[in-house]
Every structure is written in structure tokens, then in C-alpha cells.
C-alpha positions as CSV (number, residue, x, y, z in Angstrom):
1,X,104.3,64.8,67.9
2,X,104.2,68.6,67.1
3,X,105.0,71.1,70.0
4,X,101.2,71.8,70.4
5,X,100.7,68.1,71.2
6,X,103.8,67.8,73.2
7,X,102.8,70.8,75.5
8,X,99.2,69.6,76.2
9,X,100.9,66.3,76.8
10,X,103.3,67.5,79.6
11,X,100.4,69.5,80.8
12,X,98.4,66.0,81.0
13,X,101.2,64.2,83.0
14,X,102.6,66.5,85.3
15,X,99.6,68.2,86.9
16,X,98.7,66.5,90.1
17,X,95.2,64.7,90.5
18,X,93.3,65.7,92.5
19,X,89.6,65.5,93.8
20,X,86.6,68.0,92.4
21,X,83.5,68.6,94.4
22,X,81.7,70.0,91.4
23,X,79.8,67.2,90.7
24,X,79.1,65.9,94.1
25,X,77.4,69.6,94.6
26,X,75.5,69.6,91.5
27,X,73.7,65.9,91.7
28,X,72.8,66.6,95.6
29,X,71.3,70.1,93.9
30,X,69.3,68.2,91.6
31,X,68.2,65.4,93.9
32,X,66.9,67.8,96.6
33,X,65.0,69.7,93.9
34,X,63.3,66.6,92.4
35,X,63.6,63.5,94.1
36,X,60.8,61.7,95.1
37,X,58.9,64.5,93.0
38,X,59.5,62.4,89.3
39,X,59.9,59.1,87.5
40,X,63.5,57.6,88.2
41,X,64.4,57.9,84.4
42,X,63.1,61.8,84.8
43,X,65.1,62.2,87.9
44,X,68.2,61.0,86.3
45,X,68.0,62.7,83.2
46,X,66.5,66.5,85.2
47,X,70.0,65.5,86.8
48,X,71.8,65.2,83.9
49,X,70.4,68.2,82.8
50,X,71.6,70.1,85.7
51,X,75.2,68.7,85.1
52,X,75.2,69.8,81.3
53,X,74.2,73.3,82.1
54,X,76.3,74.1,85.3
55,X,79.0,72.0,85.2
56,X,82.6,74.3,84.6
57,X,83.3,74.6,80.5
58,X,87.1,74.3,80.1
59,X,88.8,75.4,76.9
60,X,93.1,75.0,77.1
61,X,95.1,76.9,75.5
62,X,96.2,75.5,72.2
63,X,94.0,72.6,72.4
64,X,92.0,71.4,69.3
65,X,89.6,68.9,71.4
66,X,87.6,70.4,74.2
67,X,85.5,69.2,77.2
68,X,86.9,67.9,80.4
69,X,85.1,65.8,82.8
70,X,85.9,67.7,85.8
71,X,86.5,71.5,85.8
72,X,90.3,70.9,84.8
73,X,92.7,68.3,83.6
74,X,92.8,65.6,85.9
75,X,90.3,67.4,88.4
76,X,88.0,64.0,89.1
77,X,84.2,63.9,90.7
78,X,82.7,61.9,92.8
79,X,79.7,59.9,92.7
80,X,77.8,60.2,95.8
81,X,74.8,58.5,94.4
82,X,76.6,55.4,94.7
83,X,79.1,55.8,96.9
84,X,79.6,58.4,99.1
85,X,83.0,59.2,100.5
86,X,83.5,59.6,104.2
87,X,86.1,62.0,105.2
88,X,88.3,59.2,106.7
89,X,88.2,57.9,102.8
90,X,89.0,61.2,101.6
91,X,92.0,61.2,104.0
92,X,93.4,57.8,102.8
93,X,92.8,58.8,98.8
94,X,94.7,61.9,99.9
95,X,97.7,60.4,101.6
96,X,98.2,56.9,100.4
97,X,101.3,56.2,97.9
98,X,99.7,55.1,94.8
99,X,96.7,56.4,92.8
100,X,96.4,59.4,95.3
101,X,94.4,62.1,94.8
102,X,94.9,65.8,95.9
103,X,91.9,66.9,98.5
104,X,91.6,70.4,99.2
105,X,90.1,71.8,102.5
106,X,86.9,73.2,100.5
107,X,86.7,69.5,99.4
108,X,86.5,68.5,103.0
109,X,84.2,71.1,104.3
110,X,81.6,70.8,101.6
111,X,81.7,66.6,101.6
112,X,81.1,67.1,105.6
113,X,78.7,70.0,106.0
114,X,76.6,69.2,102.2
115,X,77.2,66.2,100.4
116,X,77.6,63.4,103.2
117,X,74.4,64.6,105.0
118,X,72.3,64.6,102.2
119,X,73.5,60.7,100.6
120,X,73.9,59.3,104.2
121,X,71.6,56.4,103.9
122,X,70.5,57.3,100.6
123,X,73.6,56.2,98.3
124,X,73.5,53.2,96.3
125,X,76.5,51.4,98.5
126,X,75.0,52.2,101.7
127,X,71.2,50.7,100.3
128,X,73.0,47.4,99.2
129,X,75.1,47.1,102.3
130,X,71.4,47.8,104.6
131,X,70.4,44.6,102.7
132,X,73.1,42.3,103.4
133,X,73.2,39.8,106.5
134,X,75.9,39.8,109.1
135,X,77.8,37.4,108.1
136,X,78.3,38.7,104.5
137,X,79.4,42.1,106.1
138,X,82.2,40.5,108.5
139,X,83.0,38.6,105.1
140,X,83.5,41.9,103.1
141,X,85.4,43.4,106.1
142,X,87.6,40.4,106.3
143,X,88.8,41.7,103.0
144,X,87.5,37.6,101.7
145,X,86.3,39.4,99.0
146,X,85.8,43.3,97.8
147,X,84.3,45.6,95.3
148,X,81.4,44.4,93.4
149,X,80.3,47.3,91.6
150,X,79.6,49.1,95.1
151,X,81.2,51.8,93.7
152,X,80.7,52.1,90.6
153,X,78.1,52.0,87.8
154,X,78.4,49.1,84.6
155,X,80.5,49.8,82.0
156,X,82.9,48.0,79.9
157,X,80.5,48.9,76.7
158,X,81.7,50.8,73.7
159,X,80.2,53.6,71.1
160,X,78.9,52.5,67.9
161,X,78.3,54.3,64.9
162,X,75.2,55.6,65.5
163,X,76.9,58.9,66.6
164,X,78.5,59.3,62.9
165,X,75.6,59.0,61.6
166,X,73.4,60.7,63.2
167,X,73.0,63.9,65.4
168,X,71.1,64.3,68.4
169,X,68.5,66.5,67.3
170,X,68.0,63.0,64.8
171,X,67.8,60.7,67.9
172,X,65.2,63.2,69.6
173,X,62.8,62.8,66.5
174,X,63.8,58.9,66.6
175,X,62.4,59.2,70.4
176,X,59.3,61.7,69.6
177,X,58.2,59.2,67.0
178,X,58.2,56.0,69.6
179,X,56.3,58.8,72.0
180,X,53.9,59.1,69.1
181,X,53.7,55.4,68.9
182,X,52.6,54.4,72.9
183,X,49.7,52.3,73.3
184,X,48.4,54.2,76.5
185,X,44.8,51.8,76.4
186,X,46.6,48.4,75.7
187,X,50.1,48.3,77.0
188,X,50.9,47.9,80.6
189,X,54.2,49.3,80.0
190,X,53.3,52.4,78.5
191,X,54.0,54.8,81.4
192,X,57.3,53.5,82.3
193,X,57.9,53.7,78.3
194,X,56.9,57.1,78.1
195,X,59.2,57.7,81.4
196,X,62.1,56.8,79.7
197,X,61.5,58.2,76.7
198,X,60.7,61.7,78.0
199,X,64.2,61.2,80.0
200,X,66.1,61.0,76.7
201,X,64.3,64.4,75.0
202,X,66.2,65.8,78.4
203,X,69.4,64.1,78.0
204,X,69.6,64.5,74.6
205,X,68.9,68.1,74.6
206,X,71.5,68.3,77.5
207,X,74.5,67.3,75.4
208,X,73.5,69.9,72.8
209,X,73.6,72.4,75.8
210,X,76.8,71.3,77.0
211,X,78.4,71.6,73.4
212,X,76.9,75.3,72.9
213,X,78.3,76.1,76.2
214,X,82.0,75.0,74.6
215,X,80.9,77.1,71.2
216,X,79.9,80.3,73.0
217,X,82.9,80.0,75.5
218,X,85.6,79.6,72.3
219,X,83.8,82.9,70.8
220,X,84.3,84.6,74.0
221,X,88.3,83.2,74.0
222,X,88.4,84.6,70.5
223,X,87.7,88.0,70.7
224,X,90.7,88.4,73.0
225,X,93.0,86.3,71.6
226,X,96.0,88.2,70.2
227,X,97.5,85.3,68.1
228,X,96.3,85.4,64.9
229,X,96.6,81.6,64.2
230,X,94.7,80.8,67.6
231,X,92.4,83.4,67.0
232,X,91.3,81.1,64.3
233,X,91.4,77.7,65.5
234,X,89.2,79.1,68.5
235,X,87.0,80.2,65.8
236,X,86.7,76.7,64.0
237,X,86.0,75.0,68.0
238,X,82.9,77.0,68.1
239,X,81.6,76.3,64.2
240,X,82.7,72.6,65.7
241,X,81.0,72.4,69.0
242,X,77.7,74.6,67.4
243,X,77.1,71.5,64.5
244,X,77.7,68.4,66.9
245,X,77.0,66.7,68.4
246,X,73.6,68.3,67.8
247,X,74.0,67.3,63.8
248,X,75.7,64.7,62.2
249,X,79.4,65.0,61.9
250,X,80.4,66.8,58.3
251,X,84.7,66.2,58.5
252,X,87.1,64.4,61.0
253,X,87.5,67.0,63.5
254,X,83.7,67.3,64.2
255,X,83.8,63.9,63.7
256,X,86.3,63.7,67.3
257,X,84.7,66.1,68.9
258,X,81.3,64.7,68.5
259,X,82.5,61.5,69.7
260,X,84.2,63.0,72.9
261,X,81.2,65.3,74.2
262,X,79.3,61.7,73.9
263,X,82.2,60.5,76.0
264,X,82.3,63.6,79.0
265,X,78.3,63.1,78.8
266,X,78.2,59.2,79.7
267,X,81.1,59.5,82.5
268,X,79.7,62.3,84.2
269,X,76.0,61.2,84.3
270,X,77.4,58.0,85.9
271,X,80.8,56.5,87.0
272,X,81.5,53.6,84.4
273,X,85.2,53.2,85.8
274,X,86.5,54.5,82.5
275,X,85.4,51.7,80.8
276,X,82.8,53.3,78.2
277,X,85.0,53.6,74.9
278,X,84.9,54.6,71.0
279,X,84.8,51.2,70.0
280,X,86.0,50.6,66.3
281,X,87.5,54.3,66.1
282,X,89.5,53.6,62.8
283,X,86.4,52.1,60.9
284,X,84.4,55.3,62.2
285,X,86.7,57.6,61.6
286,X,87.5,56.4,58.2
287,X,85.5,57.3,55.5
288,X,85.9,61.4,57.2
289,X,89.7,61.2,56.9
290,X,89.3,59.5,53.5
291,X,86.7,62.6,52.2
292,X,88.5,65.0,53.8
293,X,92.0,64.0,51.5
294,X,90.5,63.7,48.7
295,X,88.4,67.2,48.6
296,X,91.9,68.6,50.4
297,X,90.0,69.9,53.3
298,X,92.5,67.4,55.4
299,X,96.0,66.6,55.6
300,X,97.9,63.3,57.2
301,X,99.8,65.9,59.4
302,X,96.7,67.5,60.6
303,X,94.4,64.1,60.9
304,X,97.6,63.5,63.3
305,X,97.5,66.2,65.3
306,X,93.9,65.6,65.8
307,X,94.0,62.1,66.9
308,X,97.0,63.2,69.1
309,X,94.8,66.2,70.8
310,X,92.0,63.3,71.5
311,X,94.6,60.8,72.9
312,X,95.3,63.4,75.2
313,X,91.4,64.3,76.4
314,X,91.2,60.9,78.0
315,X,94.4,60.8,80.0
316,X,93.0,64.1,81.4
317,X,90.7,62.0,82.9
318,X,91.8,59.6,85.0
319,X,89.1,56.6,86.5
320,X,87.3,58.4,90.0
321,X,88.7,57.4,93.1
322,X,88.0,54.4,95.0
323,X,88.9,53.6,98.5
């Protein structure tokens, strides 16, 4: 590895996990504002929305890949929608010996005086647990058996190649078109269809958002930068980060970084326990890195360096703590 990759590597390992509230703040936000005012797919995605346009851009220096899921490298949310930490929990994440997680005193006061009130009762854990007998509670405490998803939403799915493909302004005329298509007098299913589909519009239009957010930031880290070479490289992040993911990837570096902001999106709108990944990467990746060495707009060395910058995104982000 070059000493670009090596730095943001070291970077990557040595800095300390710890706990960010962000998240937590931003999805009790949205839920006072709409819940119980909208559809469940509209809550979710108004949600979403929130997350995409307030959530902390972060742009490293020297990095080629951008997009964190917290507001730094291995800063991790929480998911109080299913399972909302109680300050005992944060204590034990905080202190135990393995797979800690740093918990400031900001942390503390804002999961005691905002989040907890607000999901107490109203979590996904506690509505399972209100719906369990006795005797399957003393079981769980008993430690006969334990986590079963109380914590965390399904994953264990991967991307396809839709994403290569296509952009997301595509996939919003894919979804206007089935809106077009709803049989409002015949099907009984047509408001929940329309539910859902008006919740992707939102979602989709929230990644593009989040993306602009990284384009307009790396303008704004340009204009100051003093190395000429950086300088640059900022420059091409936010030519990167305005096409996609809102358009179809054109080379292999949009081609990573559309595949990543598809990544941050699907982790922070729910907690898949880092199981959501790129599937068949080298097949996807493929016919970019081939185009781009044969019209020279690519080298080996620098189809390296990318792959290396992305290897690094996802140790930033390690899996969010569970108790």
C-alpha cells in the first residue's frame, strides 16, 4: 500500500471507538415530528430523510472515498427504535474489556434527559419483550438463550447490480411509473402500495441529498486547500459525489463511491449488524476497470489505491454496540 493508504489505515486502527448520539437525536427528531401523523413506510423514509440532510458530512484528509456512518471514523450510533440503551448498558459498553466503546458525558446526559424518555416503551425490544409470558422472560434472563434480533434489524443480504446500472434519479421514474400504474377502484392493496412507493421518492431523493452534501463540502475543502495535488483530488470527490449515486456510474471511482453512499444509506436508516454487503464486487466492478484501461483514463496502481481507500471505509465502521 501507498503512504496515502497506509495513513488512513493507521488512522482506522488506532482511533478509539466510541459511541455517537447523532443518530439517536435525529430519529427521536423525526419521530416526534411525524409519528402517528403518517403511513409507517412514510414515517421511515420522512426519517430517513431527516438523517440524509442533518446527519455530520465527513471528508478526511487524503482520502479518495467519502461518507462515514457516524460523524467520524469509528464514531457508532445507536438505534433507539429497536433497542434503546439504558445508562447501566452504556456503562458496561463503556467499561468492559472487549468490543468497548468510548461514552462521553454528553452521550450520557442526552440518552437520559432526550432519547430514553422518548423510546421508553416505544422501542422495538421493549414492544416484543411486553408481549412475551413470564416464563419466557425468566428464560431469557437465565441467559438459556439470548439475542434474537432484539437488537437489531435483518441483514445478511448483499447489493446487486442494479446500482451500476442505474442511478437513482432512474429508480425514482421506475417508482413514478408503478405510482402511475395503481389500481385505486380494484385493488385492495392500493394505499399501502402507494405508501410504500411514495416512501421510496423520499429515500431515494435522500441519498442524492446526502451525496450533494459530500460534493458541496469537498468544494468548500478545495478552495483552501494549499496542496496543489489535493486541491485536485478534492475537486474530482465533488464531480464524483455530484453524478452518483444520483446517475449511473461513468468510471471505477464513481463506480466505489456510488456503491458506498448505498452502503452509509442502508446502515444508518436501520442497524443490519454490518451484514448488508457489495455482493459480487469484482464482477461489478469489472467491465469500469476494464474501460477505464483501455481508454487510459485508469491505471492498475490507481484501481489499487481505490479499492484500498474503500477497504478502509468499512473498517471505519465497526457493527453498533450491543449489550
Amino acid at each position: 500500500m501507498n503512504e496515502r493508504v497506509k495513513k488512513l489505515r493507521q488512522q482506522s486502527v488506532e482511533t478509539v471507538p466510541c459511541i455517537s448520539i447523532e443518530r439517536a437525536r435525529l430519529v427521536t427528531e423525526a419521530y416526534r415530528e411525524y409519528s402517528g401523523k403518517v403511513s409507517i413506510p412514510m414515517l421511515r423514509a420522512l426519517t430517513f430523510k431527516h438523517l440524509m440532510e442533518n446527519k455530520t458530512v465527513c471528508i478526511n484528509p487524503d482520502e479518495l472515498i467519502v461518507g462515514e456512518r457516524g460523524p467520524a471514523p469509528q464514531a457508532t450510533p445507536t438505534y433507539p427504535e429497536l433497542c434503546c440503551h439504558s445508562l447501566e448498558d452504556l456503562d458496561i459498553i463503556d467499561k468492559r474489556d472487549k468490543i468497548f466503546f468510548r461514552v462521553s458525558d454528553e452521550v450520557r446526559e442526552i440518552q437520559r434527559d432526550v432519547i430514553i424518555p422518548y423510546w421508553k416503551g416505544r422501542s422495538m425490544r421493549d414492544i416484543i419483550f411486553s408481549h412475551m409470558s413470564d416464563e419466557w422472560i425468566d428464560c431469557y434472563n437465565a441467559g438459556i438463550f439470548t439475542e434474537f434480533m432484539e437488537q437489531r434489524a435483518p441483514g445478511h443480504t448483499v447489493a446487486d447490480d442494479k446500482i451500476y446500472r442505474k442511478g437513482f434519479l432512474d429508480f425514482k421514474k421506475d417508482i413514478e411509473e408503478s405510482l402511475q400504474s395503481i389500481d385505486y377502484l380494484n385493488d385492495p392493496d392500493a394505499y399501502d402500495k402507494q405508501e410504500q412507493l411514495r416512501a421510496m421518492l423520499i429515500c431515494a431523493d435522500a441519498v442524492i441529498t446526502y451525496a450533494k452534501r459530500h460534493a458541496e463540502k469537498a468544494m468548500e475543502l478545495a478552495k483552501t486547500e494549499q496542496n496543489p495535488e489535493r486541491k485536485r483530488e478534492l475537486e474530482r470527490i465533488a464531480e464524483v459525489c455530484t453524478h452518483v449515486p444520483a446517475n449511473a456510474p461513468r468510471d471505477f471511482w464513481e463506480a466505489l463511491q456510488s456503491y458506498w453512499f448505498v452502503h452509509i444509506g442502508v446502515i444508518t436508516e436501520l442497524n443490519t449488524w454490518d451484514s448488508f454487503n457489495p455482493g459480487k464486487l469484482d464482477q461489478h466492478l469489472y467491465p469500469f476497470y476494464k474501460k477505464g484501461l483501455e481508454d487510459g483514463t485508469l491505471t492498475r496502481e490507481k484501481a489499487k489505491e481505490l479499492l484500498e481507500c474503500f477497504w478502509v471505509k468499512f473498517n471505519n465502521q465497526p457493527a453498533p454496540p450491543k449489550v
